[in-house]
N, C-alpha and C positions, 0 to 999 in steps of 0.2 A: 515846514520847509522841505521841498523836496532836493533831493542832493544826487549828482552826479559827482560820489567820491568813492575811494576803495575802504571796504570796512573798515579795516584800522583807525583810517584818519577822524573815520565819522565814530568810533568810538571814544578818542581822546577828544570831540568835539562836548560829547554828552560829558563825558567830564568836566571838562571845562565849564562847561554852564553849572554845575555845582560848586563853582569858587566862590569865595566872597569877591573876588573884584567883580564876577561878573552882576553881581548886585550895588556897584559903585556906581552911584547917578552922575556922581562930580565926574567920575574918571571917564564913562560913558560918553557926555558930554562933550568934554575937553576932547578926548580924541577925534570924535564925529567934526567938531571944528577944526581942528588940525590938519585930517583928512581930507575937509572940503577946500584947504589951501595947499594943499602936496602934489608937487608933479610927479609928471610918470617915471623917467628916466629908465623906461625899457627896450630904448630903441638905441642903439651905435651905430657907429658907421664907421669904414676903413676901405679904402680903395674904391671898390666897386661895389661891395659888401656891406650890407645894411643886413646886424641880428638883433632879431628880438627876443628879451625874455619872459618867457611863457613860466612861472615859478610858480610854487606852491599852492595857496589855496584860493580857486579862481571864483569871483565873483560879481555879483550886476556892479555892487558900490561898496568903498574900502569897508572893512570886514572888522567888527570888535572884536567878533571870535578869532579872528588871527591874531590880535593884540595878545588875547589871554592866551593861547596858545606858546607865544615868544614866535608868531611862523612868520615869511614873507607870503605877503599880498599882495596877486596881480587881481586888475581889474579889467571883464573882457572889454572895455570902451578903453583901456590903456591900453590892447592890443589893437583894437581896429585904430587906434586915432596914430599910433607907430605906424601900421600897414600904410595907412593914407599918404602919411608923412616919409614914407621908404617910396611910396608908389610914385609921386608928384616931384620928387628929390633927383633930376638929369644925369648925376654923377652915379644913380644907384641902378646896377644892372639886373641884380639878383639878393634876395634875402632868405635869411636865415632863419631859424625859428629855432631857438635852444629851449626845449621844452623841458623841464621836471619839476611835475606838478602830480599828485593824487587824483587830481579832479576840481569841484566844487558846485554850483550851484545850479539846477536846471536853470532860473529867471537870468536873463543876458546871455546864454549861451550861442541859441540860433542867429543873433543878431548878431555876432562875432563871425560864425561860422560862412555869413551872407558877406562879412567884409573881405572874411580869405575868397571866395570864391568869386568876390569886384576887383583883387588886386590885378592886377593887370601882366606885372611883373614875375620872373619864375620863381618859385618856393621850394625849398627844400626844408626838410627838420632832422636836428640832431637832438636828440632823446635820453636819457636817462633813464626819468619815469614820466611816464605818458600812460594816465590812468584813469579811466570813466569821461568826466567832460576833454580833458589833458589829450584825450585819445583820440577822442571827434575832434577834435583839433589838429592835431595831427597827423589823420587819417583823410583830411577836407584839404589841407596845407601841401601836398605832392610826397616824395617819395621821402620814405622814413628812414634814420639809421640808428641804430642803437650806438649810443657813447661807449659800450662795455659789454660784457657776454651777461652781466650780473643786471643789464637796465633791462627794467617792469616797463611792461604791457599788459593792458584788458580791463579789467574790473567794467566792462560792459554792460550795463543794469543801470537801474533805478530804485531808489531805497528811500522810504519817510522814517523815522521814529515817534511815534505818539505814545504819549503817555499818559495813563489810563490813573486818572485820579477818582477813587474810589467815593467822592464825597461831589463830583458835579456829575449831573444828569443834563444832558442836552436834549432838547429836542425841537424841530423845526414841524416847518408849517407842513399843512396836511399833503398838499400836491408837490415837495420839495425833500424827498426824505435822501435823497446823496447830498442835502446840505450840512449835517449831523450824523456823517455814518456812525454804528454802532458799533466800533471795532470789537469788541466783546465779542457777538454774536458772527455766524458764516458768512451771512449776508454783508455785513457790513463791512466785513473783510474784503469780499468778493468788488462791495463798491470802489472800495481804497485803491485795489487793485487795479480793476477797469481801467482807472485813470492814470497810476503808474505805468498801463499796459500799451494804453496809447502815446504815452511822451518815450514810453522804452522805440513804440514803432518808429517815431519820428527820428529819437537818436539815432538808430541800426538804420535810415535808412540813410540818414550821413554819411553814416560809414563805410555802408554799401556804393555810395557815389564816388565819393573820393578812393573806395580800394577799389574800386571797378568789380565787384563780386556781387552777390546774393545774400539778401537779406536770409535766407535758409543757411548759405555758408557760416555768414554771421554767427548768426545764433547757434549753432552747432558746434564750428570750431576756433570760434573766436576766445576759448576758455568760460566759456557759460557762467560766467560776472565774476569770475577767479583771476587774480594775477599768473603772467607765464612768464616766462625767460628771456631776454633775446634771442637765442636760437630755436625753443619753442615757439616765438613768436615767428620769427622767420622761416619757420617749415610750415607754419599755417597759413603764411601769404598778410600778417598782418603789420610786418613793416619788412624795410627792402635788402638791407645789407647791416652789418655789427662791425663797428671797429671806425675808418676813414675814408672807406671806399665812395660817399657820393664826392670827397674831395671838397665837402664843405668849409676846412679849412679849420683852426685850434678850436678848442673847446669852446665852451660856455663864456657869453661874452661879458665885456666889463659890468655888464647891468648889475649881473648875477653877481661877481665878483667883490663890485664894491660896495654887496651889503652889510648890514653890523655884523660882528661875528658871530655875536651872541646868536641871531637867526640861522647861522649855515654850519654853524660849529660841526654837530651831529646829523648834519643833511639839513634838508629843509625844516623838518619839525625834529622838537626834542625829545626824547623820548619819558613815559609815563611819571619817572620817577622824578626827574630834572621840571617837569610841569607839577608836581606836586610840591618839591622842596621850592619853588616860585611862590606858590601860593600861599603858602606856610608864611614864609619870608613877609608879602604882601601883606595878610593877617595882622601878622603882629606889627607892624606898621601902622597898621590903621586901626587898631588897639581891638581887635575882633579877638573874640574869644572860642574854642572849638568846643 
């Protein structure tokens, strides 16, 4: 899987897959059908104002790994199918976009990013964290403002994790050898590579279109796939103002608000310790033994 996320989150993700729920077929299951019946409920409306919430961890289609997480998941076809539904809506002059989200998936991203740039109507975004996918979203969506001096920008990159199990050997056909890179060896690094190299070009150049800048700027002082500050980010030009200056109007709108608490308690995800005493809990529920 390749992930448009900021390290952190995609390391609590590798955790995660080491739970035993994430080995629950029943739970798996069940949720996947659940999912396939849940609306979106990322889109409000007030006056003239139609926001959307852009939250947590973004994906083509609802996310298990969010489940085991405890996170909120948005889905980019819950964003474009809101955009459509804000765009076609007479009463709606201008939308909002409350973003704080990490990132998440390269698969559905572009196709999100093709619907902000059909909306017809003007966009503004209010941001917390706006990080790796979160960002091109953001950055594609019109002028940015940070909720706070403390809301994260950047994490600009592209990241796999593969795991090198010591007991399979792969190997592909003779004229097909980027079909089983070697990660092991340079070469096979280098192929892995290549292909994160070219989805990084197409992200940066999102982001170059929507900041009106340079793929060279980009990549230089966009924080070179590190998190920066809001005023860091705002001396770099990579969002527009901190605090309420685009006049977007209160915060984070009901989407975000009336999720469980259990998901917003401690931000969007929980952190390491609170995902483990979960698991724990989980365990011994389903009579697993450590």
């Amino acid at each position: 899987m390749k992930l448009l996320l900021s390290q952190d989150v995609a390391a609590e993700l590798r955790h995660a897959l080491k739970s035993p729920i994430a080995f629950d077929a029943e739970r798996r299951a069940k949720f996947m059908v659940d999912a396939a019946t849940r609306r979106g409920g990322v889109l409000t409306t007030g006056g003239d104002v139609a926001r959307i919430s852009v939250g947590g961890l973004l994906t083509k289609s609802p996310s298990f790994l969010a489940m085991l997480l405890g996170a909120v998941n948005t889905t980019y076809a819950e964003i474009s199918d809101a955009l459509a539904a804000a765009d076609a809506d007479p009463s709606v002059s201008r939308i909002v976009l409350d973003v704080d989200s990490p990132g998440g998936t390269v698969a559905g991203l572009f196709a999100c990013l093709q619907s902000i740039e059909a909306t017809t109507k003007p966009i503004t975004v209010q941001a917390d964290m706006a990080c790796s996918a979160a960002y091109a979203i953001a950055a594609t969506a019109g002028k940015i403002t940070a909720v706070t001096s403390a809301s994260e920008f950047g994490s600009i990159g592209v990241a796999m994790s593969i795991y090198v199990d010591p007991n399979v050997v792969d190997i592909a056909s003779t004229e097909a050898p980027g079909k089983r890179p070697n990660v092991r060896t340079d070469d096979g690094q280098a192929t892995v590579r290549a292909e994160l190299d070219a989805i990084h070009d197409l992200f940066v150049g999102a982001i170059t279109k929507g900041r009106r800048t340079t793929a060279t700027n980009v990549n230089a002082n966009f924080g070179r796939g590190g998190v920066v500050l809001a005023a860091a980010a705002r001396r770099a030009g990579m969002i527009d103002a901190i605090g309420s200056a685009s006049g977007a109007g209160p915060g984070p709108s009901s989407a975000v608000a009336s999720s469980p608490p259990a998901q917003i308690a401690a931000g969007w995800l929980p952190p390491r310790a609170a995902i483990a005493r979960r698991f724990a809990a989980e365990a011994r529920r389903m009579g697993a033994r450590k």
